[in-house]
C-alpha positions as CSV (number, residue, x, y, z in Angstrom):
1,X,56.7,-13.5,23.3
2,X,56.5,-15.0,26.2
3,X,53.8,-18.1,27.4
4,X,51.1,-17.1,30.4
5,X,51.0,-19.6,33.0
6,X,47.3,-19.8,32.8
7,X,47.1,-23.1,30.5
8,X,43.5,-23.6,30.7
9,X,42.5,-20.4,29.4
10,X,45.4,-20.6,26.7
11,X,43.8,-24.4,25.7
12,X,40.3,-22.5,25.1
13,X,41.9,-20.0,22.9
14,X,41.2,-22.2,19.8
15,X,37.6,-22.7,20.6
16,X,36.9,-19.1,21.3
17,X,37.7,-17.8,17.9
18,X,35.7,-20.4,16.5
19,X,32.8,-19.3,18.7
20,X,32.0,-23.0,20.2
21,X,32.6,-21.5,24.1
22,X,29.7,-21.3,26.3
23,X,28.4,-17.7,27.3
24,X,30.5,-18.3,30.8
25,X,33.7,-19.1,29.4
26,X,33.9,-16.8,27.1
27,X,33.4,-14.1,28.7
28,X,35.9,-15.8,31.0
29,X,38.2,-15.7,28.2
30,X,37.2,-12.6,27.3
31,X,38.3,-11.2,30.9
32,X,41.4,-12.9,31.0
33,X,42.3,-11.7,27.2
34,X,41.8,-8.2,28.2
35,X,45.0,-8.5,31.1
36,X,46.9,-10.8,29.7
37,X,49.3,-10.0,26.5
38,X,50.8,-13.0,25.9
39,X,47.1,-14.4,25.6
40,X,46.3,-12.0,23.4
41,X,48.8,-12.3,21.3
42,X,48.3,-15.8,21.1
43,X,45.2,-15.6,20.0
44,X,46.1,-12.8,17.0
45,X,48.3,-15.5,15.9
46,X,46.1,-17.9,15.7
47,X,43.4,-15.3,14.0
48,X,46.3,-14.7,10.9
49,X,46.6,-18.7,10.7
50,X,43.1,-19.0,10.4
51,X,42.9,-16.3,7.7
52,X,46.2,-17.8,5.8
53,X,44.3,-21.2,5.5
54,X,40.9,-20.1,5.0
55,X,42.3,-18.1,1.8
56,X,44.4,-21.0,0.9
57,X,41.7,-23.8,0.9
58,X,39.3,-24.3,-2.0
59,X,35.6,-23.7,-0.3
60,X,33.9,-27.5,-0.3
61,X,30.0,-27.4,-0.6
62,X,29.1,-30.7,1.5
63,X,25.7,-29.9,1.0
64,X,26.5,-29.5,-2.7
65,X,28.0,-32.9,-3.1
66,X,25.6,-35.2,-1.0
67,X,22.3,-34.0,-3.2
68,X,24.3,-34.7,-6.2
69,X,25.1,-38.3,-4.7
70,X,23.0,-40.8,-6.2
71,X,20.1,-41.9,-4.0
72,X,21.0,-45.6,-3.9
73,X,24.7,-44.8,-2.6
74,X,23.1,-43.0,0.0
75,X,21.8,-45.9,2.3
76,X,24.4,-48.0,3.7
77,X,24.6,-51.8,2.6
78,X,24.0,-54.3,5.0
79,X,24.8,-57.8,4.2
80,X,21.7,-60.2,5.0
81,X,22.0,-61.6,8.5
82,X,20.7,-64.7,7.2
83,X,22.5,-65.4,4.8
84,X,26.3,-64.6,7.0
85,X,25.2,-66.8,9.7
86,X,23.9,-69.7,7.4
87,X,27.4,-70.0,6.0
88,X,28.7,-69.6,9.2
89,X,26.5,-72.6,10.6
90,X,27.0,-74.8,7.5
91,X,30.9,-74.3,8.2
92,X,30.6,-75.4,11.7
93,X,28.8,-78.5,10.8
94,X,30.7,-79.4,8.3
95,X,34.0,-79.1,10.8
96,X,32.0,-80.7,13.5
97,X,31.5,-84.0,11.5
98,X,34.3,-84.0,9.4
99,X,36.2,-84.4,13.2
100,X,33.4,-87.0,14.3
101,X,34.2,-89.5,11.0
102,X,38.0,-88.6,11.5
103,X,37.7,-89.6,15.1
104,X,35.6,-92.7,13.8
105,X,38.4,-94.2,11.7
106,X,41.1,-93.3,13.9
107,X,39.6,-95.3,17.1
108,X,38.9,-98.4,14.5
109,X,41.9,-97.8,13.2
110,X,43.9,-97.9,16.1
111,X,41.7,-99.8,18.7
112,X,41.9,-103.2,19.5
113,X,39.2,-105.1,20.8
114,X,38.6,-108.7,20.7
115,X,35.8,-108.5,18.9
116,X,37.3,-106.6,16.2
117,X,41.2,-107.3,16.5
118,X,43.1,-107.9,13.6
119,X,43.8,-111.9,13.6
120,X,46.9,-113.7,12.4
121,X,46.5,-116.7,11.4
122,X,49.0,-119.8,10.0
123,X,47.8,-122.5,8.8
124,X,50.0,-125.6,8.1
125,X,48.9,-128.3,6.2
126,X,49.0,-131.8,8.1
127,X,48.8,-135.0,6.5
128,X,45.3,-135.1,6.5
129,X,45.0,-131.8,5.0
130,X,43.7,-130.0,8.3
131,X,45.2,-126.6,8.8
132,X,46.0,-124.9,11.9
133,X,45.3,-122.1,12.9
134,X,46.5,-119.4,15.8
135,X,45.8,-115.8,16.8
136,X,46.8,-116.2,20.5
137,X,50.4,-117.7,20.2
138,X,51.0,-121.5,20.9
139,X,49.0,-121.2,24.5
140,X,45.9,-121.4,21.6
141,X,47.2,-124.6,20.2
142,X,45.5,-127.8,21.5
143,X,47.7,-131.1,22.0
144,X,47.0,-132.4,18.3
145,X,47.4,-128.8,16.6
146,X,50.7,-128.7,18.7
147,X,51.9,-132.3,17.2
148,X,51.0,-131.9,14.1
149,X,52.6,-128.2,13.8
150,X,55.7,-130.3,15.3
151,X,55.3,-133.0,12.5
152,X,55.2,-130.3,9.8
153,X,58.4,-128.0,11.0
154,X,60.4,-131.9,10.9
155,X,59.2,-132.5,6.9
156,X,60.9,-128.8,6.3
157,X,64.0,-129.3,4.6
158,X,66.8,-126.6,5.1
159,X,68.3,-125.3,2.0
160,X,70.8,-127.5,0.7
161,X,74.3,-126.2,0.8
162,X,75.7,-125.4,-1.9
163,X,79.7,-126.0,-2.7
164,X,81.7,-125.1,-5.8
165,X,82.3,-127.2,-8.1
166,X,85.8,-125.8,-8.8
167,X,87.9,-124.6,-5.9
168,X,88.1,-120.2,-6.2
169,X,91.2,-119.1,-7.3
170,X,94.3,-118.5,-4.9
171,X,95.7,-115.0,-5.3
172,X,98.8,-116.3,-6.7
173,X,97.8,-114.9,-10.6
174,X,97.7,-118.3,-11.7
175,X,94.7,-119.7,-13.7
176,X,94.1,-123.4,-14.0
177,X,95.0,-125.5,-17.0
């Protein structure tokens, strides 16, 4: 068997045994089937696979099956627009301000402004019990916080040093008697 070059009327063979060609096309087809052997013989093909699967398929009653549906499954469930695009909303404003407070804390976290900068302060007593404070460095200091910071760093006394009592042992093995 050999294929005819006439693809468009072998593409409509299908539809033609099925019966879903308009009155034009098929007899169109019909024209073409009666000159052509390869067409026809196509379409007796297709006429035996049609037959082998009809007889091999159970028959389904859709009409059967749908009235014996429950009425209830029948309608399709549609979620409540409402109710979708409230939790949708309430999600967005919760992300929205849980970004604005995070945003919040991290500028006065991180910021520093004078009216809210983080202050160091020292304070060193002096012999009238004044402390001194300084957030600036020393340019902050006035003359008698400057003195009397001087006065306190010269009553610091270092650490004394401390020396052995007994001098450490040579590496000779010998202990002292």
């Amino acid at each position: 068997m050999s294929d005819c070059p006439n693809v468009e009327i072998r593409e409509l063979l299908p539809d033609y045994l099925g019966g879903r060609l308009s009155d034009v096309r098929r007899s169109e087809v019909s024209s073409h089937l009666a000159s052509c052997q390869d067409c026809a013989e196509e379409l007796a093909l297709l006429q035996l696979v049609r037959q082998a699967y009809e007889a091999t398929t159970p028959a389904v009653n859709v009409s059967a099956i749908v009235a014996a549906l429950p009425k209830k499954a029948t309608r399709p469930v549609m979620r409540s627009w409402r109710r979708s695009h409230a939790f949708q909303i309430a999600a967005a404003v919760s992300f929205i301000t849980l970004g604005g407070i995070s945003l919040a804390v991290a500028r006065s976290f991180f910021s520093v402004s004078p009216d809210a900068a983080l202050v160091d302060t020292v304070a060193v007593n002096t012999v009238g019990d004044t402390p001194i404070s300084f957030a600036g460095g020393l340019s902050d200091l006035g003359d008698d916080d400057v003195e009397a910071l001087i006065t306190a760093l010269e009553s610091i006394e270092a650490l004394p040093v401390v020396e052995p009592s007994d001098p450490p042992l040579s590496g000779t093995g010998r202990q002292g008697s």
